[in-house]
VOLUM-59199 format. One line per field, with one value per atom (N, C-alpha, C): residue number from 0; atom name; z negated, x, y. Coordinates in pm, whole numbers. Each point is the difference from the previous one (the first is absolute). Example, Ala and Ser with C-alpha at 12.3 -4.5 7.8 and 13.67 -1.06 7.14 Angstrom:
<pts>
nr <- (0, 0, 0, 1, 1, 1)
atom <- (N, CA, C, N, CA, C)
zz <- (-780, 0, 0, 72, -6, -73)
xx <- (1319, -89, 90, -35, 82, -77)
yy <- (-569, 119, 120, 105, 119, 109)
</pts>
This chain:
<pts>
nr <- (0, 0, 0, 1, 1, 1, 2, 2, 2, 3, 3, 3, 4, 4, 4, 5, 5, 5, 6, 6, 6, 7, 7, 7, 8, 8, 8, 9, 9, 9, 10, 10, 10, 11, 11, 11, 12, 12, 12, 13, 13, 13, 14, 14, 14, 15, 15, 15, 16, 16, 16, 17, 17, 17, 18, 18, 18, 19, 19, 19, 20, 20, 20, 21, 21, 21, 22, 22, 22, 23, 23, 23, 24, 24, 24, 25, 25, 25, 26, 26, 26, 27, 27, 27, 28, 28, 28, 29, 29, 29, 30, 30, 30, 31, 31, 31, 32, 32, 32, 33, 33, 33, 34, 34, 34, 35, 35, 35, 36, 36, 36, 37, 37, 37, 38, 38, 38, 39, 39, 39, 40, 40, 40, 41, 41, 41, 42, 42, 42, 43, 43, 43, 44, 44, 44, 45, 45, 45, 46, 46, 46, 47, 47, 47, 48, 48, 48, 49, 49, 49, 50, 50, 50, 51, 51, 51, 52, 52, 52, 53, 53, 53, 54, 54, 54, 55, 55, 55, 56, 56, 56, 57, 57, 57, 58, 58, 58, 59, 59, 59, 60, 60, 60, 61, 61, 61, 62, 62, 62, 63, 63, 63, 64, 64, 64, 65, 65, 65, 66, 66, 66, 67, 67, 67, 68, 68, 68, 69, 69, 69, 70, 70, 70, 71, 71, 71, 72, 72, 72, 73, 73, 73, 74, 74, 74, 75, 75, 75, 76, 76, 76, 77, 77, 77, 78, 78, 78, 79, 79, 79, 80, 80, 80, 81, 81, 81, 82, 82, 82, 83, 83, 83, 84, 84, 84, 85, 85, 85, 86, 86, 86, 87, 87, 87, 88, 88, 88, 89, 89, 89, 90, 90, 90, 91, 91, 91, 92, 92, 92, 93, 93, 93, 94, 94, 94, 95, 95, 95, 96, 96, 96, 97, 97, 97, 98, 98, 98, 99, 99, 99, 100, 100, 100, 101, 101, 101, 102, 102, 102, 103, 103, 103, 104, 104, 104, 105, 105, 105, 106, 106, 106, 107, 107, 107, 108, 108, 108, 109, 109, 109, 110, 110, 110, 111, 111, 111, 112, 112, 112, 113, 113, 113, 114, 114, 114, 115, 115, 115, 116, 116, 116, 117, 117, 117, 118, 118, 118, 119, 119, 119, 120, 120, 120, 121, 121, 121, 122, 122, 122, 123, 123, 123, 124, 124, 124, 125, 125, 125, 126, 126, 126, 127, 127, 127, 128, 128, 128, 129, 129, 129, 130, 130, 130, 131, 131, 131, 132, 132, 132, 133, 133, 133, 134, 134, 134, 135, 135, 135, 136, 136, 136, 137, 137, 137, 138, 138, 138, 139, 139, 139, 140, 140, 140, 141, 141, 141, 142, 142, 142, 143, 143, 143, 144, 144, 144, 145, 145, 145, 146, 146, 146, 147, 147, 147, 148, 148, 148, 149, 149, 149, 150, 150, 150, 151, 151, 151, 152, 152, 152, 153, 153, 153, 154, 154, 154, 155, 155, 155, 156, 156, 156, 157, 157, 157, 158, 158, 158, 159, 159, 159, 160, 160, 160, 161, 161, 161, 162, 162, 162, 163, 163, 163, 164, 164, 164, 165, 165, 165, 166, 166, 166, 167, 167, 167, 168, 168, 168, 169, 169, 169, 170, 170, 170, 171, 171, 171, 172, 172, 172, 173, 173, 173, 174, 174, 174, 175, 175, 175, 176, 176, 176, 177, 177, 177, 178, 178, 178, 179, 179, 179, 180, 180, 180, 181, 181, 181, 182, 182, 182, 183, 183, 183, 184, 184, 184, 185, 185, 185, 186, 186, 186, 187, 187, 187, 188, 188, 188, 189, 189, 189, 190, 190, 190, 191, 191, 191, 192, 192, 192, 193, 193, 193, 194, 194, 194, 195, 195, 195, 196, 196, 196, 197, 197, 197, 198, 198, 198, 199, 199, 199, 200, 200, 200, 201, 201, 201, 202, 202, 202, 203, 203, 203, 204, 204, 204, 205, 205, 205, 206, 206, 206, 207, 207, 207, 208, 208, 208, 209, 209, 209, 210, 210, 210)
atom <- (N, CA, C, N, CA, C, N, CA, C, N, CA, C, N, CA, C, N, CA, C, N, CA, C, N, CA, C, N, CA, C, N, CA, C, N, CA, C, N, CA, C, N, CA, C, N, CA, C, N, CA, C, N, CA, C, N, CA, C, N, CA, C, N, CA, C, N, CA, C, N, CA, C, N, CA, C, N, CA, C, N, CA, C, N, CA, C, N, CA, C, N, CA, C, N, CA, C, N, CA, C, N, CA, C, N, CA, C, N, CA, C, N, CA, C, N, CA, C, N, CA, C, N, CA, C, N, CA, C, N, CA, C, N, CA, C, N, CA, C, N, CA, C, N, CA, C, N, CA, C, N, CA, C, N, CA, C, N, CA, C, N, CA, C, N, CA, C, N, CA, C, N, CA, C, N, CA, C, N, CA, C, N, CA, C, N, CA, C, N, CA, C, N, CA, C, N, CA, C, N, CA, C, N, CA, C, N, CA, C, N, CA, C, N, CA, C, N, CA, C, N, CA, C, N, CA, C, N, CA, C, N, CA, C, N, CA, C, N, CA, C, N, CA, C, N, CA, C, N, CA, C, N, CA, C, N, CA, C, N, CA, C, N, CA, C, N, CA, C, N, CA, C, N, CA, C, N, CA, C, N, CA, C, N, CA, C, N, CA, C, N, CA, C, N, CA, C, N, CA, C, N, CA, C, N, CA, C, N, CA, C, N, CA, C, N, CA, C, N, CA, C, N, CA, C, N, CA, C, N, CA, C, N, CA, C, N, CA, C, N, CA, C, N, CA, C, N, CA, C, N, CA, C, N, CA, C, N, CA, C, N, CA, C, N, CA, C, N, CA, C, N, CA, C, N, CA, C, N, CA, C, N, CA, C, N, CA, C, N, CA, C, N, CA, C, N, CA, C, N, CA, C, N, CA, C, N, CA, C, N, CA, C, N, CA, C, N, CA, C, N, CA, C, N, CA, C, N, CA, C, N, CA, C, N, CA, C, N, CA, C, N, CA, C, N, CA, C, N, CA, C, N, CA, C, N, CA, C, N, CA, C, N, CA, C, N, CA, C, N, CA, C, N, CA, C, N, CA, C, N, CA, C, N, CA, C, N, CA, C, N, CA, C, N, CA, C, N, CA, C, N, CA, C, N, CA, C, N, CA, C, N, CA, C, N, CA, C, N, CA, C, N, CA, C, N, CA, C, N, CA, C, N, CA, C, N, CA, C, N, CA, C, N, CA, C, N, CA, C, N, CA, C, N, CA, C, N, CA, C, N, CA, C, N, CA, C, N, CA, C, N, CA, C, N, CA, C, N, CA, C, N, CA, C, N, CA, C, N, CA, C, N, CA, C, N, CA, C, N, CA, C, N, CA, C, N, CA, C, N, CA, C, N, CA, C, N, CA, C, N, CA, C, N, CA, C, N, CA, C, N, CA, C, N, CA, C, N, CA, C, N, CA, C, N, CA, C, N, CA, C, N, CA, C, N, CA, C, N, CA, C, N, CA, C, N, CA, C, N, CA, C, N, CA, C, N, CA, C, N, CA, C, N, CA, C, N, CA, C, N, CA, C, N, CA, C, N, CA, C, N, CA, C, N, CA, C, N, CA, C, N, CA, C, N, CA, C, N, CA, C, N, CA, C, N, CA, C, N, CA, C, N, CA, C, N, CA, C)
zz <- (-2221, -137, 4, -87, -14, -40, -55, -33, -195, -11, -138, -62, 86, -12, -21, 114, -10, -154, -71, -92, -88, 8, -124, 24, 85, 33, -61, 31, -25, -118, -113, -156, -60, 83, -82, 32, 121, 11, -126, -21, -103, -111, -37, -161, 30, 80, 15, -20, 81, -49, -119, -23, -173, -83, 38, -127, 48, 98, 2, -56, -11, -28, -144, -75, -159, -29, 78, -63, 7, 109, 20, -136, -23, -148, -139, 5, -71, -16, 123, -29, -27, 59, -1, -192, -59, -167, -89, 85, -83, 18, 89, 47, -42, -71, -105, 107, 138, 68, -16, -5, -90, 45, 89, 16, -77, -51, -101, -35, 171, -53, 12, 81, -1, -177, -43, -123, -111, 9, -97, 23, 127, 11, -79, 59, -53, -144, -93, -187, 15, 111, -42, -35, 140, 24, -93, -78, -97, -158, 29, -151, -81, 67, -36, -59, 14, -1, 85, -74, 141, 26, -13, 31, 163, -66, 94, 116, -21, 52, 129, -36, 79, 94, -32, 96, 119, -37, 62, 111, -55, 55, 141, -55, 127, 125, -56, 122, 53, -95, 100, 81, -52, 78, 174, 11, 75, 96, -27, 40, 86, -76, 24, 129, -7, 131, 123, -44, 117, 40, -62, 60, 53, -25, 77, 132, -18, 130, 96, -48, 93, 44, -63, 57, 83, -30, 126, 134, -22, 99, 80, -52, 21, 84, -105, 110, 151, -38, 144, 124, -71, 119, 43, -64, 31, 112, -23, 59, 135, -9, 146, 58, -14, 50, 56, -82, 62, 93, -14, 84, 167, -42, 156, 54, -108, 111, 50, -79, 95, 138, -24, 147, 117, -69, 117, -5, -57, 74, 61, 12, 91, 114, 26, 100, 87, -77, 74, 63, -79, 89, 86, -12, 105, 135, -40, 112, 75, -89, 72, 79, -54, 86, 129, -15, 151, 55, -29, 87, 36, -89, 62, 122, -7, 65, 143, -10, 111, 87, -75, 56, 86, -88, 76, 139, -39, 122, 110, -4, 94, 62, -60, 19, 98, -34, 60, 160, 4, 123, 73, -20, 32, 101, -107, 22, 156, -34, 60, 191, -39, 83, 115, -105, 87, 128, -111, 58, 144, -49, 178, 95, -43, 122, 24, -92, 40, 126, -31, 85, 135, -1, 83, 137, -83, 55, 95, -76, 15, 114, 8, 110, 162, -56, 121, 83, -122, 58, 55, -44, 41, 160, -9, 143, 91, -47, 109, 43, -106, 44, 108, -43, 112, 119, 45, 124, 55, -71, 89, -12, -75, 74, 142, -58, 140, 88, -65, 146, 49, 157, 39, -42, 48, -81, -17, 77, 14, -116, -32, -57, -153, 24, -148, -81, 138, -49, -47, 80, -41, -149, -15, -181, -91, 42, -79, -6, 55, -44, -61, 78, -103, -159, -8, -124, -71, 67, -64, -30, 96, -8, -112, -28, -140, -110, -1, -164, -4, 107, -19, -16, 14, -38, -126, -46, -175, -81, 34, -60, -41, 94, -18, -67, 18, -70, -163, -32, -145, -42, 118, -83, -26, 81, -56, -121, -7, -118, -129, 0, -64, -84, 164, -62, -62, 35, -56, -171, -22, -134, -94, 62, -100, -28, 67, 15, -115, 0, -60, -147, -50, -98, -56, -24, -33, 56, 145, 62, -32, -64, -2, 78, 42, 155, -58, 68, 64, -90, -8, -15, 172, 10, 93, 133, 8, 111, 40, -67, 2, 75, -104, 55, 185, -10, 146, 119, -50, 119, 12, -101, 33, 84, -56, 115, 152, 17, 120, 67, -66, 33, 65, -77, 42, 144, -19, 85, 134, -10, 139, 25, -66, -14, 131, -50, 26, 164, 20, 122, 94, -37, 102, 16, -78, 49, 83, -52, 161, 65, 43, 145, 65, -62, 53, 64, -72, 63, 142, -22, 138, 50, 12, 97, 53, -56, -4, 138, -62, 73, 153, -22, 114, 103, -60, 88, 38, -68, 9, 118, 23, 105, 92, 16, 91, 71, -49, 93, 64, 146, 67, -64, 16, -46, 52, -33, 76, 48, 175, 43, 22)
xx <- (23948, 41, 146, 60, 190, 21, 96, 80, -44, 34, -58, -147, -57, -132, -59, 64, 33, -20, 96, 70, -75, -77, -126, -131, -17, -111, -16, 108, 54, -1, 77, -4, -185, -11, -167, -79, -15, -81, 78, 122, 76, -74, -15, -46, -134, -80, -161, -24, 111, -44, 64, 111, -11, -75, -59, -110, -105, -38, -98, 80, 93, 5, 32, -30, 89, -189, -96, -138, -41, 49, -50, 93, 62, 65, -50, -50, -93, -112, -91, -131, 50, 89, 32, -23, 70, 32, -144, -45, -159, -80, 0, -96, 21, 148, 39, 112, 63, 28, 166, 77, 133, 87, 128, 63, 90, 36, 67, 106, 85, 173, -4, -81, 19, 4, -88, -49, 102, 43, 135, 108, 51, 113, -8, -120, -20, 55, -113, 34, 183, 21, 173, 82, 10, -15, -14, -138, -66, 89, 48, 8, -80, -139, -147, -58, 43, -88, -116, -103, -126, -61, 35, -9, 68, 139, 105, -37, -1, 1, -127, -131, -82, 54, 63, 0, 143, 75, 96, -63, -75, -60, -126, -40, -48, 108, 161, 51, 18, 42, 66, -138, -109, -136, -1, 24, 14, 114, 90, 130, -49, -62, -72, -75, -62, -89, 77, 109, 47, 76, 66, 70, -113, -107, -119, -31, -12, -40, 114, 127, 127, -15, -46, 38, -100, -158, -107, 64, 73, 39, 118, 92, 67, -65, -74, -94, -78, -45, -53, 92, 106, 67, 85, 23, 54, -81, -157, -101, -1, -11, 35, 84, 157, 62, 37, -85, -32, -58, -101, -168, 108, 93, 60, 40, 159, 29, -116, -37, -100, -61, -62, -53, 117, 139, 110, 18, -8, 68, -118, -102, -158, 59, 37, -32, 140, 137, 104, -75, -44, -61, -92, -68, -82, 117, 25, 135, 51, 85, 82, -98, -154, -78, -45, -17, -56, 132, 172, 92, -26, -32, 54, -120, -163, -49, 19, 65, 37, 122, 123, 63, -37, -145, -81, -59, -46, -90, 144, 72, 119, 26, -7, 114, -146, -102, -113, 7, 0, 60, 85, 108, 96, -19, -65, -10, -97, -117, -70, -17, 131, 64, 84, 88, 93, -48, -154, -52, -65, -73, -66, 179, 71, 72, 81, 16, 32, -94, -130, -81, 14, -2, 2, 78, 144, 141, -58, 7, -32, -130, -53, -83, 23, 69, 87, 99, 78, 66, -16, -131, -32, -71, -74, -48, 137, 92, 142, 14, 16, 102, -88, -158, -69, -11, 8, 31, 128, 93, 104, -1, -39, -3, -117, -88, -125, -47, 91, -83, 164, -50, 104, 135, 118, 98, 32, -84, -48, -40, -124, -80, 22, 60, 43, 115, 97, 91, -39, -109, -73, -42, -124, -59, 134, 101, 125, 84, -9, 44, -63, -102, -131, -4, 7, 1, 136, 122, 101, -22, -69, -11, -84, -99, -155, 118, 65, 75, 123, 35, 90, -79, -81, -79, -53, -81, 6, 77, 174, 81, 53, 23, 16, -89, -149, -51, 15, 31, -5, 177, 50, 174, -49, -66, -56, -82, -77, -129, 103, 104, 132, 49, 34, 105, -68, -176, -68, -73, 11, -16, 94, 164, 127, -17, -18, 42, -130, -112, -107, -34, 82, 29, 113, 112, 94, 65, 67, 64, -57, -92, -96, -50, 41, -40, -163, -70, -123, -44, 15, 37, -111, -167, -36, 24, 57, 38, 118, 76, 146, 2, -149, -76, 52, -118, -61, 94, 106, 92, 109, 26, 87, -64, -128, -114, 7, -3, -48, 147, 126, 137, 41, -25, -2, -26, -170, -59, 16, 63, 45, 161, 84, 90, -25, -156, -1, -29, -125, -71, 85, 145, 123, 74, 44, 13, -53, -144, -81, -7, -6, -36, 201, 83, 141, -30, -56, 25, -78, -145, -70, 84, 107, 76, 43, 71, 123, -96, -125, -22, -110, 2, -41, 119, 101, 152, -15, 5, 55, -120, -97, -112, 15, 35, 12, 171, 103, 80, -5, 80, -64, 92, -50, 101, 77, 120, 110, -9, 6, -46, 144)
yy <- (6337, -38, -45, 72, -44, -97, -59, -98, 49, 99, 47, -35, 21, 11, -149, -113, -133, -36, 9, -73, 83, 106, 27, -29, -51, -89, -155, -76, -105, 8, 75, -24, 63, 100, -26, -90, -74, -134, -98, -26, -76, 14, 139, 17, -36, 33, -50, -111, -76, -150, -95, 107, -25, 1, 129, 39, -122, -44, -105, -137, -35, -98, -14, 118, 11, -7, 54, 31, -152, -80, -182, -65, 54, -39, 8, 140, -9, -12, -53, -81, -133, -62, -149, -18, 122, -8, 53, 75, 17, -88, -120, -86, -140, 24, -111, -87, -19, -47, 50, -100, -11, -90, 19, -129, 17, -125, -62, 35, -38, 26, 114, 69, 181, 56, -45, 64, -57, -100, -97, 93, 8, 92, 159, 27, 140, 27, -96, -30, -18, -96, -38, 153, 43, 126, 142, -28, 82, -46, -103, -43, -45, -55, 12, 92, 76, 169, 6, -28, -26, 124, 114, 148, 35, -73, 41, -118, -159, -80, 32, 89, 18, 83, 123, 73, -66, -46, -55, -118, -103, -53, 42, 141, 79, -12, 7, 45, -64, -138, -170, -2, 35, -108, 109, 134, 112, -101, -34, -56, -117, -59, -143, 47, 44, 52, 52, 76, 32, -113, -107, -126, -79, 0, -80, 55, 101, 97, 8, 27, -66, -107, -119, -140, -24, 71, -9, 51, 147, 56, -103, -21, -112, -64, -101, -89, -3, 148, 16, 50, 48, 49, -132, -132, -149, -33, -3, -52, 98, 134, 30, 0, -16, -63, -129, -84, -143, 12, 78, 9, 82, 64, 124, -147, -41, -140, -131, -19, -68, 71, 133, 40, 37, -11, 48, -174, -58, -154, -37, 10, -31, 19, 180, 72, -56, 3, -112, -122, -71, -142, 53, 68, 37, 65, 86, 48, -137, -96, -124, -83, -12, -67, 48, 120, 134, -24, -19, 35, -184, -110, -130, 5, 12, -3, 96, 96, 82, -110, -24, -75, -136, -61, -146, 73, 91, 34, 41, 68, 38, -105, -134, -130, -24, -16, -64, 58, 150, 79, -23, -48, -6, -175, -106, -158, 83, 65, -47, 111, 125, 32, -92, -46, -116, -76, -45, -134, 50, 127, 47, 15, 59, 39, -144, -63, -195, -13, 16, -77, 98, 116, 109, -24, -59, -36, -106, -121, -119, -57, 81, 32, 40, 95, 54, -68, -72, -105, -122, -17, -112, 27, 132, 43, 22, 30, 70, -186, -70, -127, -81, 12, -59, 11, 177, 80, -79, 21, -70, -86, -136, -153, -17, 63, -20, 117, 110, 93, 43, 66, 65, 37, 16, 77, 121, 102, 148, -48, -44, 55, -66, -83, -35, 124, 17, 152, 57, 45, 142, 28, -133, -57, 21, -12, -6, 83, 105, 94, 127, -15, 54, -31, -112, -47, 90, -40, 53, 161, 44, 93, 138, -141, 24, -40, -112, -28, 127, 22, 119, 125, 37, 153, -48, -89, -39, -28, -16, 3, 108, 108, 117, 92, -46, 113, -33, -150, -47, 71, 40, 42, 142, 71, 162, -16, -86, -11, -23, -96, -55, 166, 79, 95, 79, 60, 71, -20, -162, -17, 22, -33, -10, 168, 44, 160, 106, -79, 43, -70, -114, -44, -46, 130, 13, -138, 26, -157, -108, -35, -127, -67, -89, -71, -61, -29, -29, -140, -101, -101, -110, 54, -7, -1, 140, 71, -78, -25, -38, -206, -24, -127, -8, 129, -39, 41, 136, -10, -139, -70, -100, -100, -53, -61, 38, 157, 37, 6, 16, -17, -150, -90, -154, 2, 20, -27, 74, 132, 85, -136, -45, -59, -115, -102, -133, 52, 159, -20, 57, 55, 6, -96, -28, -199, -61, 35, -87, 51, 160, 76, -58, -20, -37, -127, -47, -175, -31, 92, 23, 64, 107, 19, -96, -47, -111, -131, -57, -37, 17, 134, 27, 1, 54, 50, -212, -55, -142, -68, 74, -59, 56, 129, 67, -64, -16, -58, -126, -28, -84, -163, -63, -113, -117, 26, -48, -136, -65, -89, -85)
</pts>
């Protein structure tokens, strides 16, 4: 169907529901049912010619109907537009709540990430520092560089995990990830420090001392 064809479709539904609303005009007037200012104007109109004043008055009341039927239409199309924004401002709050709760739970990850590799650390260190106050100095070395050796392979694998997230979310660092290599960075930091100082004092036991 053309563009032609369109626009003769459109004007015969027009006249159809003209003709229905000129026939609700005239039952409204056979059934004795009459509004006032419609019918006053008409006579104004008519000159009070109540011949003329009737049929004129058919057309205002035709008129009348279609400004009613506009303002329903009106109306409802107000009301679904109220009714759309309301379900798009729902579905926003719903959105900001799914992204705040995504963000709580991340942060919760992240707290409760930290806290194991805190304790993880902290463990370790506390096993390395004991080795060397009370056991051997082999063998305290050894615990200690080992150690340096575990915080340095988890540091590194958190700088690949690092480069593989920035790279997979448009340069976006981790915020987790990023957590746990600075943790595991420290901590390779503190357990070369100490595997040095057991050098230091092993070298310092091992020389003989000056008499």
């Amino acid at each position: 169907m053309g563009l032609f064809d369109d626009i003769k479709a459109q004007g015969a539904a027009y006249r159809l529901n003209e003709e229905a609303l000129y026939a609700e005009a005239l039952r409204e007037m056979e059934a004795g049912l009459r509004r006032d200012g419609l019918w006053a104007k008409a006579l104004a109109d008519a000159e009070m010619d109540q011949t003329k004043a009737q049929a004129l008055y058919i057309k205002l009341r035709v008129q009348a109907l279609k400004d009613e039927a506009e303002l329903m239409l009106a109306a409802l199309r107000k009301a679904a537009a109220t009714a759309e924004a309301r379900v798009a401002a729902e579905a926003q709050a719903a959105s900001v709540k799914k992204e705040n709760e995504r963000k709580r739970l991340e942060m919760l990850a992240i707290a409760r990430r930290r806290k194991l590799n805190e304790e993880a650390i902290q463990e370790l260190k506390s096993t390395t520092v004991h080795a060397l106050k009370t056991g051997t100095n082999k063998v305290g070395l050894f615990l200690a560089k080992c150690t340096m050796i575990l915080f340095a392979f988890f540091a590194l694998i958190g700088i690949v995990n690092l480069a593989t997230s920035a790279a997979s979310n448009n340069h976006t660092l981790s915020l987790p990830v990023l957590g746990s290599t600075v943790i595991w960075g420290l901590a390779f930091m503190w357990a070369r420090g100490a595997y040095k100082r057991g050098v230091e004092r092993q070298k310092q036991a091992s020389t003989p001392n000056e008499g």
